[in-house]
matplotlib code that plots the C-alpha trace (Angstrom):
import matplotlib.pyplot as plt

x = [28.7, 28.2, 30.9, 31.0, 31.1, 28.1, 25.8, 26.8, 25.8, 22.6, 22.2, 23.6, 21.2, 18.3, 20.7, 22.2, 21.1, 20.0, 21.1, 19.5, 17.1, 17.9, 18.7, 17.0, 18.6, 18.6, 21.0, 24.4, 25.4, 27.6, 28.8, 32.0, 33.3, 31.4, 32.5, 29.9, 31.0, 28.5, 29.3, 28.0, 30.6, 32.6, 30.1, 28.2, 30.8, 32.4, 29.6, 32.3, 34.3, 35.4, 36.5, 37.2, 38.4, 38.5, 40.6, 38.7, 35.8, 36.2, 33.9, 34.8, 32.6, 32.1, 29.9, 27.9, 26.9, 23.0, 20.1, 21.5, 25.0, 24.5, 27.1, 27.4, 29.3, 30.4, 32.5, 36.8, 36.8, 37.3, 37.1, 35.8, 32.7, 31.9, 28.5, 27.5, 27.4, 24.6, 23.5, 23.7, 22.1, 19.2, 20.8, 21.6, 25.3, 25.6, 23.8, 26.1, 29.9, 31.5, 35.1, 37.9, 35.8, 37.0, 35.7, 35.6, 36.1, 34.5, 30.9, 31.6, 30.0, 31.6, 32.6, 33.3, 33.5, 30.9, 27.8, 24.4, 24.0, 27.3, 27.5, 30.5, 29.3, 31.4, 30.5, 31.5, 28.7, 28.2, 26.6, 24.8, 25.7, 23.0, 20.2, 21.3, 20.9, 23.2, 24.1, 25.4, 27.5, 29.2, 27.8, 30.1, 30.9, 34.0, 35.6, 39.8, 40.3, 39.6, 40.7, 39.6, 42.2, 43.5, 40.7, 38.1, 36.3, 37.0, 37.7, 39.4, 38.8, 39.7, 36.7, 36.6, 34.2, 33.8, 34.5, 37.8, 39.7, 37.2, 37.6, 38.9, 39.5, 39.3, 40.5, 37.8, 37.2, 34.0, 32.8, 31.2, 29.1, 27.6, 28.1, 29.2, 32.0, 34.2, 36.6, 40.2, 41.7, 40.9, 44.0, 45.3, 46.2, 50.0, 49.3, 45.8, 45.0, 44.9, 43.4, 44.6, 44.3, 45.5, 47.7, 46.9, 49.8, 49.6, 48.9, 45.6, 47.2, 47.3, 47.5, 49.8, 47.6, 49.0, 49.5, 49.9, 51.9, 50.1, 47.7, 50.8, 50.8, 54.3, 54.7, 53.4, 53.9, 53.2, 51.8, 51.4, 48.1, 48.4, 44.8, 46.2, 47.0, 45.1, 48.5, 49.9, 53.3, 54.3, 57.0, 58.5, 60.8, 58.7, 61.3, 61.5, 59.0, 57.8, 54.5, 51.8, 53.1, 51.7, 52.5, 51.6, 48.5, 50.7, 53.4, 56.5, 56.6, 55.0, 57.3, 58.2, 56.3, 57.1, 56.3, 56.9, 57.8, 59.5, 61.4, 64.7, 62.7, 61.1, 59.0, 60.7, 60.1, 61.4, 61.0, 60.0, 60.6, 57.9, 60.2, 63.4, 62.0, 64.1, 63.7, 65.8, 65.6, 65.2, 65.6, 66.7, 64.8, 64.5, 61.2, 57.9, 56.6, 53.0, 51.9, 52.8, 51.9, 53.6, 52.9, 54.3, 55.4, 58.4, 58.3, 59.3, 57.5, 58.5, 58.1, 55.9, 56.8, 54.9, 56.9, 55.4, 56.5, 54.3, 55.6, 56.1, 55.9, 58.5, 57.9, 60.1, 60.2, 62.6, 63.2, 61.7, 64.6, 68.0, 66.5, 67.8, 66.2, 64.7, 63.8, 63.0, 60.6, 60.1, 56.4, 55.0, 51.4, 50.7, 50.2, 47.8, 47.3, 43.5, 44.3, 46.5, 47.1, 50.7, 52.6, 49.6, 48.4, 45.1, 46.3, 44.9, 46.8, 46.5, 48.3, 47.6, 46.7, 45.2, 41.9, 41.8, 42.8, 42.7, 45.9, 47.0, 51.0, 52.7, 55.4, 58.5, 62.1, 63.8, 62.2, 60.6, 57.4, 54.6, 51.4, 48.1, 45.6, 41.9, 40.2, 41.0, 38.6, 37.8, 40.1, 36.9, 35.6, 39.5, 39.2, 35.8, 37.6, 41.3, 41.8, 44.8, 48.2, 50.7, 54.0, 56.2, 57.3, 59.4, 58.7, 60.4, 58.9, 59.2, 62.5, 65.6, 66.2, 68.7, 69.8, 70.8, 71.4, 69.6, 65.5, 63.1, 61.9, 58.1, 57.2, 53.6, 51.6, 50.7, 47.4, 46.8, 44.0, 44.9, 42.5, 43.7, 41.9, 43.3, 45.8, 43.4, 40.7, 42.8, 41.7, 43.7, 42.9, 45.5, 45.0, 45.3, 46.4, 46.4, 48.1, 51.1, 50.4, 50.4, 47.2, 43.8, 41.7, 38.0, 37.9, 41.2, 39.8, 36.5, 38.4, 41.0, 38.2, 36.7, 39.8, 41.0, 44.4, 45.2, 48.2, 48.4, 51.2, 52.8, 53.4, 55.0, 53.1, 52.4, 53.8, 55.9, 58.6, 59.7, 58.9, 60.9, 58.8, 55.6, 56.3, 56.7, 53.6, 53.2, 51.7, 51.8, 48.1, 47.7, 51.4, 54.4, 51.9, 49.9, 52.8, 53.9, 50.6, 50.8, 54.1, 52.4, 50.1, 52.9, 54.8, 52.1, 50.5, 54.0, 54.7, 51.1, 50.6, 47.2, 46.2, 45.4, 41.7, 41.8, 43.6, 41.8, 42.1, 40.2, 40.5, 38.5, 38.8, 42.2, 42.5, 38.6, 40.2, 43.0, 41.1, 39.4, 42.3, 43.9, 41.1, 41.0, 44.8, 45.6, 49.3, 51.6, 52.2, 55.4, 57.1, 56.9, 55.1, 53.3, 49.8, 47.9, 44.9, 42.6, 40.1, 37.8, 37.9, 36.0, 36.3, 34.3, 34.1, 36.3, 36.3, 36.3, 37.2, 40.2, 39.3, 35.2, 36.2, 38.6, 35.5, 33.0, 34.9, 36.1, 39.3, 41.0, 44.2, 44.8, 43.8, 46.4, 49.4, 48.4, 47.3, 48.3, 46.9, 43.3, 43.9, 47.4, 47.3, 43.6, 45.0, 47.1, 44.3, 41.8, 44.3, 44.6, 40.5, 39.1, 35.8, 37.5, 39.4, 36.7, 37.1, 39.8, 38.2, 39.0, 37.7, 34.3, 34.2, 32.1, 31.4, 29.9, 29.3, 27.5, 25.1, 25.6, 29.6, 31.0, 34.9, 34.3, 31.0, 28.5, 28.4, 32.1, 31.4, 27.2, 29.3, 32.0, 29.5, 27.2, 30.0, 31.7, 28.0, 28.3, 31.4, 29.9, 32.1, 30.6, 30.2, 27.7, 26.9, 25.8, 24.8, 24.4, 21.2, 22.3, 26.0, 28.6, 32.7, 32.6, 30.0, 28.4, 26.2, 25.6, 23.2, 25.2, 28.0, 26.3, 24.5, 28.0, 29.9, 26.5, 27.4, 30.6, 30.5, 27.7, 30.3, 32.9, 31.4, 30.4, 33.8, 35.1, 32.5, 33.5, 37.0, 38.3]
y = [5.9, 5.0, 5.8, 8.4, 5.8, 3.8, 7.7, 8.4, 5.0, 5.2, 8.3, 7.4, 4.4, 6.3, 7.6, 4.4, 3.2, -0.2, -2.0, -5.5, -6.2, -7.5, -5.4, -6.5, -9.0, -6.6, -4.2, -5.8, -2.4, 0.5, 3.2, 5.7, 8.8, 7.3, 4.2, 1.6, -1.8, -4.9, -7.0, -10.0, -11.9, -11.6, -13.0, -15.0, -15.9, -18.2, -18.4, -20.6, -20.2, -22.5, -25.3, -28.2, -31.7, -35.2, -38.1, -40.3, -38.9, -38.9, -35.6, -31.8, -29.6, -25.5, -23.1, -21.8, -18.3, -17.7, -16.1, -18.0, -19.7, -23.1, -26.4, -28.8, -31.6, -32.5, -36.1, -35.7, -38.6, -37.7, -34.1, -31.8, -29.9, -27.7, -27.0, -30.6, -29.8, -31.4, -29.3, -31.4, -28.6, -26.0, -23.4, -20.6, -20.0, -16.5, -16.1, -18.2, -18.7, -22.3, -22.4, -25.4, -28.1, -31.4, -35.2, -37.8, -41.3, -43.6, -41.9, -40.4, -36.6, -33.3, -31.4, -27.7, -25.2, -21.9, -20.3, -19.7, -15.8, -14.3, -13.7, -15.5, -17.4, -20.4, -24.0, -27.7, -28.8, -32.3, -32.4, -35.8, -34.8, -37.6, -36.4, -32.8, -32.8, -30.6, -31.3, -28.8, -30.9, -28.5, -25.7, -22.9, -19.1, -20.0, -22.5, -22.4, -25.0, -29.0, -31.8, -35.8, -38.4, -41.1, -43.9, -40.5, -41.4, -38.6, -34.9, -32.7, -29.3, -25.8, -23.6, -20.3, -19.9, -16.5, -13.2, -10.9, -11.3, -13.9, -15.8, -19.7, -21.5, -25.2, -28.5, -30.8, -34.1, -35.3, -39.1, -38.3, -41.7, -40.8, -37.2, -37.5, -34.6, -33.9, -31.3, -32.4, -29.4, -25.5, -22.6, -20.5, -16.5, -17.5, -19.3, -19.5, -21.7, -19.9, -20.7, -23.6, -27.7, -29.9, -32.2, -35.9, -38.0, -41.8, -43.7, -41.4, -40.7, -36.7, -33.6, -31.0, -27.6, -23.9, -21.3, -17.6, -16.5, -14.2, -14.0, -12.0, -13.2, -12.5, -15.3, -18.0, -21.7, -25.4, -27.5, -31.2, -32.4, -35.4, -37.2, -39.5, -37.5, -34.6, -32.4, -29.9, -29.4, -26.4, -27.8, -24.4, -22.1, -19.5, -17.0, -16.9, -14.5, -16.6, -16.0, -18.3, -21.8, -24.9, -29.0, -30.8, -32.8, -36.0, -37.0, -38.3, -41.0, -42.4, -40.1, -36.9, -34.6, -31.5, -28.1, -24.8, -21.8, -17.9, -17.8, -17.4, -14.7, -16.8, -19.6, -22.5, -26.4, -28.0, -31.8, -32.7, -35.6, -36.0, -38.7, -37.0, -33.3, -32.2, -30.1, -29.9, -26.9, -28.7, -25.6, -22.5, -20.9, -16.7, -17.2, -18.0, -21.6, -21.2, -24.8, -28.1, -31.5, -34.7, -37.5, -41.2, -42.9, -45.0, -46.7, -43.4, -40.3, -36.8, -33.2, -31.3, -27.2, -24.6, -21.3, -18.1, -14.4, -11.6, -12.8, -15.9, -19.6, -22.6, -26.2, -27.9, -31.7, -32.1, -35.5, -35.2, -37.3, -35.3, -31.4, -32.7, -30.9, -33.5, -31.2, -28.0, -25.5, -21.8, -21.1, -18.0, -18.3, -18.9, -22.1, -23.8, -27.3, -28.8, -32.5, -35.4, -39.3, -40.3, -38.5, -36.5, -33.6, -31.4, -27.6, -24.2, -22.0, -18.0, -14.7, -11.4, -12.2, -16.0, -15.6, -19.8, -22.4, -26.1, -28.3, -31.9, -32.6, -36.2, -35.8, -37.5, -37.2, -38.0, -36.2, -33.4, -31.6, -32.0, -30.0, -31.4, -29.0, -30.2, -26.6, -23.2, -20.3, -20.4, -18.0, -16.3, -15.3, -14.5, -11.3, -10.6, -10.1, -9.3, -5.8, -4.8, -5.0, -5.3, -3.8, -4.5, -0.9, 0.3, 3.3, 5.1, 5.9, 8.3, 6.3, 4.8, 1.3, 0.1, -2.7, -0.5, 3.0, 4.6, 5.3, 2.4, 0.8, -1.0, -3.4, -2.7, -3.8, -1.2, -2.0, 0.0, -0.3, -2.2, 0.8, 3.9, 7.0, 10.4, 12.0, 14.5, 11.9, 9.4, 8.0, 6.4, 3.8, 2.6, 0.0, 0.8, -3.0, -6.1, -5.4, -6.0, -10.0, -12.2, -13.1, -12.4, -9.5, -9.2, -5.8, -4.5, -5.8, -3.8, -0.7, -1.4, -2.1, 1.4, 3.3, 3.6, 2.7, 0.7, 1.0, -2.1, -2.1, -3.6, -1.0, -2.1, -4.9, -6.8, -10.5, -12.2, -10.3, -11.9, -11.9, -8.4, -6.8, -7.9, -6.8, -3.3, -2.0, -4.0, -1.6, 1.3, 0.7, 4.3, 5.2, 4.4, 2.6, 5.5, 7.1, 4.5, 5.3, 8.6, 8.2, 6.0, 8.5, 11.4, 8.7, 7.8, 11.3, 12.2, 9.0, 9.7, 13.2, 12.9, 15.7, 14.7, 15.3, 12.3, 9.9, 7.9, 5.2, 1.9, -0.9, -3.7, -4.3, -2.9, -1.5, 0.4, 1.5, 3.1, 4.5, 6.8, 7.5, 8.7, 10.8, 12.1, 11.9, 14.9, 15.8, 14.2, 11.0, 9.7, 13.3, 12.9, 15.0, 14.3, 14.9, 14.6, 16.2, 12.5, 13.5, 10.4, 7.3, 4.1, 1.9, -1.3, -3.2, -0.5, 0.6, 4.2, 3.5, 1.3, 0.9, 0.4, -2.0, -3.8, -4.1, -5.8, -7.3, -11.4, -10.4, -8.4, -10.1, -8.3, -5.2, -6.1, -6.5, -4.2, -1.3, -1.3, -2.0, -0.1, 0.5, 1.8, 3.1, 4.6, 8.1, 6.8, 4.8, 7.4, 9.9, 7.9, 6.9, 8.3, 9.0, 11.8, 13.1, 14.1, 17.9, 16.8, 15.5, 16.0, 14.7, 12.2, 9.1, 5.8, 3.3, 0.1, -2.6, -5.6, -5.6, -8.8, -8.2, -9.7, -9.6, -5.7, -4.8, -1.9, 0.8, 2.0, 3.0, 4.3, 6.2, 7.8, 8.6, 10.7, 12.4, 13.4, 14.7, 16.4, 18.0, 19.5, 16.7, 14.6, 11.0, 7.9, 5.0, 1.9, -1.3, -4.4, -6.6, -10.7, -9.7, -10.5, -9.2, -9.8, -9.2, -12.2, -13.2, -12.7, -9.8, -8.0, -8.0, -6.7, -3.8, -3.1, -1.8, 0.2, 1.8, 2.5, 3.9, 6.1, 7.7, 7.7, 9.5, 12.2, 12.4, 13.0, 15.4, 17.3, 17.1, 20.2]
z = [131.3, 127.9, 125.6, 122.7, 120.4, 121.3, 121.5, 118.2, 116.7, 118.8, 116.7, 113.4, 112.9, 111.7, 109.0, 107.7, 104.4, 104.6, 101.0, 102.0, 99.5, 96.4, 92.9, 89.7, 87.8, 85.2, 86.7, 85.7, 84.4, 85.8, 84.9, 85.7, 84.1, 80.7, 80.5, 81.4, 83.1, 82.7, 85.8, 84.4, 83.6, 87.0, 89.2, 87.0, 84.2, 86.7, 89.5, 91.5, 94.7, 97.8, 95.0, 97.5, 95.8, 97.6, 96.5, 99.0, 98.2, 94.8, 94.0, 94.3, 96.5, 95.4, 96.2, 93.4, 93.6, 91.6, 93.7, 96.5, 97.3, 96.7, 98.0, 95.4, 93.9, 91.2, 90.3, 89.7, 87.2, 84.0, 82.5, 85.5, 84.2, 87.2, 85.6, 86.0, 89.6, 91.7, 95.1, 98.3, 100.4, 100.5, 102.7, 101.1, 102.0, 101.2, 104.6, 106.4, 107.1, 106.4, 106.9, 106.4, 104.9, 105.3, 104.3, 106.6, 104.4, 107.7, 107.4, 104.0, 105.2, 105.1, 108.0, 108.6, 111.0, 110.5, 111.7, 110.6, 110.1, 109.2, 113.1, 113.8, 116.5, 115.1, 115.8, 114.1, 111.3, 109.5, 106.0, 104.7, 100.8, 99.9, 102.4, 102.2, 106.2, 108.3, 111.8, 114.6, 116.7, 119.2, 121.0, 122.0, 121.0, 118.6, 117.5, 117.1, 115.3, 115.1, 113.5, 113.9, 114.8, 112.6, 112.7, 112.0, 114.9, 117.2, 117.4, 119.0, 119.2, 120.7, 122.0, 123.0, 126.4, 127.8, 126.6, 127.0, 130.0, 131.5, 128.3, 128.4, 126.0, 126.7, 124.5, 124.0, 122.6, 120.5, 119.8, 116.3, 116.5, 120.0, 120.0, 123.6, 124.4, 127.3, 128.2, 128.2, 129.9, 129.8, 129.4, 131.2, 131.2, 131.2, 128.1, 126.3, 123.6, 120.4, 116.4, 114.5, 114.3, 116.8, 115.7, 116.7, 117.9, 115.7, 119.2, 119.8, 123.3, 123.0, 120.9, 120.1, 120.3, 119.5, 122.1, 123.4, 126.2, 128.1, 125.4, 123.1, 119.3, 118.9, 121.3, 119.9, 121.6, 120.9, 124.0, 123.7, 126.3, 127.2, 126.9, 129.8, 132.1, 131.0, 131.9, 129.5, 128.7, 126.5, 124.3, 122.6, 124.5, 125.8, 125.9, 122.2, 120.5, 117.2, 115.6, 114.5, 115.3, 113.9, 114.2, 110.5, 111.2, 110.2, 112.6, 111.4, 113.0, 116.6, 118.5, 115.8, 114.2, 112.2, 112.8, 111.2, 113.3, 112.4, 115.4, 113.4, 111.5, 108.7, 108.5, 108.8, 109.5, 112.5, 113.9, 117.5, 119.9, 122.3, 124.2, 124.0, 124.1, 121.6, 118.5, 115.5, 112.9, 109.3, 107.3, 106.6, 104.3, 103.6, 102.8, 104.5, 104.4, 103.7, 104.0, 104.7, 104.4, 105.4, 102.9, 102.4, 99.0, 97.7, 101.9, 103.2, 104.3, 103.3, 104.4, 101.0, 101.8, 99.7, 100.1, 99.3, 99.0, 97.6, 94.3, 93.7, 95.4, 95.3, 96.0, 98.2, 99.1, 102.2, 103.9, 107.4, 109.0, 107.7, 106.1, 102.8, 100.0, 97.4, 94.8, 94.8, 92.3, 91.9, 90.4, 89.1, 91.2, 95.2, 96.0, 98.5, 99.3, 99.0, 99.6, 98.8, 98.2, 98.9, 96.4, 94.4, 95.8, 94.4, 94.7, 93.5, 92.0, 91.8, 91.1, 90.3, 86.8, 86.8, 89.1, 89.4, 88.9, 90.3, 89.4, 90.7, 91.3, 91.5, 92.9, 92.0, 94.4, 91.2, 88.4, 89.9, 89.8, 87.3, 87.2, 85.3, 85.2, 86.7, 86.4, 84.8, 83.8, 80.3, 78.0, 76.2, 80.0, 81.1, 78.2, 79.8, 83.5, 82.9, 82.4, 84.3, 83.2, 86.0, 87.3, 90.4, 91.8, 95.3, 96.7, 99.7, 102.6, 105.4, 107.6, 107.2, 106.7, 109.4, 106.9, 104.2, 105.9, 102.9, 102.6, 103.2, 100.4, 100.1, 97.7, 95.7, 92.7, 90.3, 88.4, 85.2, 83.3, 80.1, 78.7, 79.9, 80.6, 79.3, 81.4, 83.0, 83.9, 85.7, 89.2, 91.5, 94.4, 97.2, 98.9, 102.6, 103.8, 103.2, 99.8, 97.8, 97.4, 93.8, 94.1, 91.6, 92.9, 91.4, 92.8, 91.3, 87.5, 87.8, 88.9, 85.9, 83.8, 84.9, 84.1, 88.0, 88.9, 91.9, 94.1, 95.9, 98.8, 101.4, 103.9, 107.3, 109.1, 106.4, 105.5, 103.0, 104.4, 107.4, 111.1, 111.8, 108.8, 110.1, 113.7, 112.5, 113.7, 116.5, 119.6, 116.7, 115.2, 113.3, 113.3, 111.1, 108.8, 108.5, 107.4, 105.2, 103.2, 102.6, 100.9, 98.9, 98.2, 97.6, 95.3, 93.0, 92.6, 90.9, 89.1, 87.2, 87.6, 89.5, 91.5, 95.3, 94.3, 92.5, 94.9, 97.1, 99.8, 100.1, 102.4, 104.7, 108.5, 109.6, 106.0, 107.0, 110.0, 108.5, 105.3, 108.1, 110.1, 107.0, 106.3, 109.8, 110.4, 112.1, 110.6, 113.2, 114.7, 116.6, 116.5, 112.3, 110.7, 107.4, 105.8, 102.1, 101.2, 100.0, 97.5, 99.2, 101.1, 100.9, 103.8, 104.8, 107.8, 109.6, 113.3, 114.3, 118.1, 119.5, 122.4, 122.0, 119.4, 121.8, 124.5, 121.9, 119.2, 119.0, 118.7, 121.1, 121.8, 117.9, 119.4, 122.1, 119.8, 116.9, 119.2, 123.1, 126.3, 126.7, 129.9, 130.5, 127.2, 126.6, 125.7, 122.6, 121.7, 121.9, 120.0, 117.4, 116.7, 114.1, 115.3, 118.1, 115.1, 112.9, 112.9, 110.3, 108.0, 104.1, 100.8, 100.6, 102.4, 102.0, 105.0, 104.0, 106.5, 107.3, 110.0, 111.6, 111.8, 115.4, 113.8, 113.9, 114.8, 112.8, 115.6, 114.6, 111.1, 112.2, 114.6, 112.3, 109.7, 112.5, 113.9, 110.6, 109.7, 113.0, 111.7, 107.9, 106.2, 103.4, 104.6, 102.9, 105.3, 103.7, 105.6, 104.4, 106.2, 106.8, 106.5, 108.3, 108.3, 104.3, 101.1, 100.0, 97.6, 93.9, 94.5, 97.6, 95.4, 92.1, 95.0, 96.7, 92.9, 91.8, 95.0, 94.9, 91.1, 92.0, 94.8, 92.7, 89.6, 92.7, 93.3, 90.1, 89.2, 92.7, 91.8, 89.7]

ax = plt.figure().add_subplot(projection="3d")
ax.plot(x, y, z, "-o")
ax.set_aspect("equal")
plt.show()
């Protein structure tokens, strides 16, 4: 029998607008409650994204957003002028996906993993930059991760093969001079091969890999295969619930390498002996370690950490051997490593209020850090885009935190709008997940710039705030969080004195799901009850139906963890979709999607928009054609914020 989900979309498809073709080049201009916006300067003032630099290579690879999304390059010597960019490819990349790029010094090409219609169907590519040729060198559904050994002759790489429960995922190894593959060794359901690099041991004799125990993120595992023997030997404790796992793709030494793992609740580095099988914590930090890199200067090797909270970052350089901290910086931006040469490193740095930047540090165990600056955004286009002054605010929620015995407190970002509106004409947007973080947000300028405020929170689930915070939600998809949100809600509709009318919900993916679960949410959920009257919703890339999306997404071991079991569990799940929840609807709600989206596919949100029109309730469905999970693409992007001021002026007009 075909579920509800897939009649409705049946249904709904006739009634989707399709926002495919491409908006006049003229039509930079928007406008909301009288203001008008020209959106020039954010997607054309600094047309670049993806900025990739090279030491071996010498050059700096970005994509360059026009009419299409070009890859070019552009030399690192000297003054980097990003508009002296030359392309090395005709493929329009707005149409495609090209993850994790990489240079390989041996054949001097780049590599990435991607696909070739936003479809997700992920595979390994090679680019000729000076024959702008691109290869497809693998051949499966997905790709977990990959990475080539130290003479850059081979890779090895983790494919996904199969689909849900018959999935496997399989290590494999690829000769990039002959192109001849094998498989090393496939998974198992006890413990499945999962994403991330494998980390090549010096010798070339195996790999340590990343892996789930019965397919459950919360218990994540390293396994080293043995190329040899083609045996594989999980090397974490298994008992121990730790999420996300990863070995540094450098090894210490021919025997050691380092990995990072939360199992004490953060993210911390450890060491391993392959001989010896035995593991030694390095540090104890109370803060996540985002990134890591080993790197050898001064006859030694070292351990480079890059820490991260939701507001700020520190730089740490610990000696591999003892956990003695070298030196050790606090910065006000998140940093993220893009490549290094012994002790220099090319990094890009963000926040909340510097959209990009491109820095190189030379690191020194005796003097510190230093930061040069390689790339910035000019100041006179930084007035054009910044408009949104910023201020760190708690709020309490609906429980009690065990640690303090007094109301839970979340951390959140408070945009407002460097020009405010009037009292009586203020708008305000939450962020429904994936919020709270230090980093620059195109989306929250434009609203500021419009005179909307934006909430941006970190209700539970999220990260930066330990493994215990993050597991929160875990089997509780539509829950506590939920709950967490409408707080939010509560709190900020008295801090500004906005009536309900005007407060509004947005989000992507999980944050999609939970915009329409908020608007649907039918008053109670795990015995507490709780309920705000939304004055609208915009949600994109959402799914209406657990456990449909479970059956034909690419990611249901997520469904898994965030959600429950489909099958002891299908009443939960169902209870808390929005698409069976519909008669509850309140306030106007926008569903954008991409059409070609395998992450979350387009039937959930054609299917809550036809049975919330089934209802009487006031729903828009927009699609976008040659989409994927995300909005890409100079002209998508200029579409998407015509649309969503057009809804919003009909909200505020609506609103008393």
């Amino acid at each position: 029998m075909r579920s509800a989900l897939v009649r409705a979309a049946l249904a709904a498809t006739s009634l989707a607008v399709l926002a495919g073709a491409a908006a006049s080049k003229e039509n930079r201009l928007v406008e909301f409650q009288g203001r008008q916006l020209d959106l020039a300067p954010y997607f054309e003032g600094f047309p670049y994204s993806g900025l990739q630099p090279f030491y071996a290579a010498g050059r700096l690879y970005l994509f360059h957003q026009g009419e299409t999304t070009e890859l070019r390059q552009v030399g690192l010597s000297g003054g980097v002028d990003l508009a002296k960019g030359r392309a090395v490819s005709d493929v329009d990349f707005s149409k495609r996906n090209a993850w994790g790029m990489r240079y390989n010094p041996r054949d001097k090409k780049i590599y990435w993993i991607g696909d070739e219609k936003n479809d997700e169907v992920i595979n390994l590519y090679r680019l000729d930059p000076g024959k702008k040729t691109i290869e497809v060198l693998t051949g499966v559904p997905y790709i977990y991760g990959w990475r080539w050994d130290r003479d850059y002759k081979r890779v090895a790489y983790v494919a996904r093969v199969g689909h849900r429960e018959e999935r496997l995922g399989q290590l494999r190894l690829l000769d990039l001079e002959s192109g001849a593959e094998q498989v090393v060794v496939e998974d198992t359901p006890e413990m499945r091969f999962t994403w991330g690099s494998p980390s090549w041991q010096e010798q070339g004799f195996g790999v340590v890999v990343p892996a789930l125990k019965d397919a459950d993120r919360n218990h994540g595992n390293l396994a080293y295969v043995d190329f040899r023997t083609r045996e594989v030997a999980v090397l974490t404790d298994a008992s121990k619930p730790r999420s996300w796992p990863y070995a540094d793709k450098w090894w210490i030494d021919f025997d050691e390498f380092v990995y990072v793992s939360n199992e004490d609740g953060y993210r911390n580095a450890y060491k391993y002996n392959i001989k010896s099988r035995h593991s030694l914590q390095l540090t104890r930090f109370e803060r996540d370690i985002e990134d890591t890199e080993v790197v050898g200067f001064d006859g030694r090797r070292w351990l480079f950490c890059v820490l991260q909270s939701p507001i700020e970052s520190e730089l740490v350089l610990v000696d591999p051997k003892t956990g003695e901290i070298a030196q050790r910086e606090t910065v006000d931006v998140n940093v993220s490593l893009l490549d290094s040469d012994k002790n220099r490193f090319f990094v890009s740095s963000t926040s909340a209020t510097v959209k990009y930047r491109v820095d190189e540090i030379k690191i020194d165990p005796r003097r510190g850090f230093g930061f040069t600056g390689k790339v910035k955004i000019p100041d006179e286009l930084r007035a054009k885009i910044s408009h949104a002054e910023l201020e760190k605010v708690e709020y309490p929620t609906f429980d009690i935190d065990p640690a303090t015995g007094k109301a839970r407190m979340l951390h959140a970002f408070l945009y407002r709008p460097a020009n405010p509106p009037p009292p009586d004409r203020r708008v305000v947007m939450i962020q429904s997940f994936y919020g709270g973080s230090n980093e620059w947000s195109t989306q929250k300028q434009i609203l500021c710039e419009a005179g909307v405020y934006v909430l941006s929170h970190s209700p539970r689930g999220s990260s930066g705030f330990g493994r215990e915070f993050a597991a929160l939600n875990d089997k509780d998809l539509g829950g506590n969080e939920i709950l967490d949100i409408i707080y939010a809600g509560k709190w900020i509709s008295e801090q500004l004195g906005v009536p309900l009318e005007r407060i509004g919900v947005f989000g992507g993916s999980h944050g999609g799901y939970a915009t329409m679960r908020l608007l649907t949410f039918p008053g109670m959920v795990n015995d507490v009850a709780a309920d705000l009257a939304w004055g609208f919703g915009v949600s994109h890339a959402g799914f209406s139906d657990i456990i449909h999306f479970y059956e034909h997404c690419n990611i249901p071991d997520w469904v898994e963890l965030e959600a429950g079991d489909p099958e002891t569990e299908a009443d939960k799940l169902r209870d808390r979709s929005p698409l069976y929840n519909a008669r509850y609807g309140r306030g106007h709600l926008l569903l954008t999607h991409g059409a070609n989206d395998s992450r979350v596919p387009v039937e959930g949100s054609r299917a809550m928009a036809d049975s919330l029109r089934a209802h009487g309730k006031d729903v828009t469905l927009v699609e976008f054609v040659d989409q994927g999970h995300g909005i890409k693409g100079l002209e998508n992007n200029i579409r998407y914020y015509g649309i969503l001021f057009d809804f919003l002026e009909k909200v505020v007009t609506a609103a008393p």
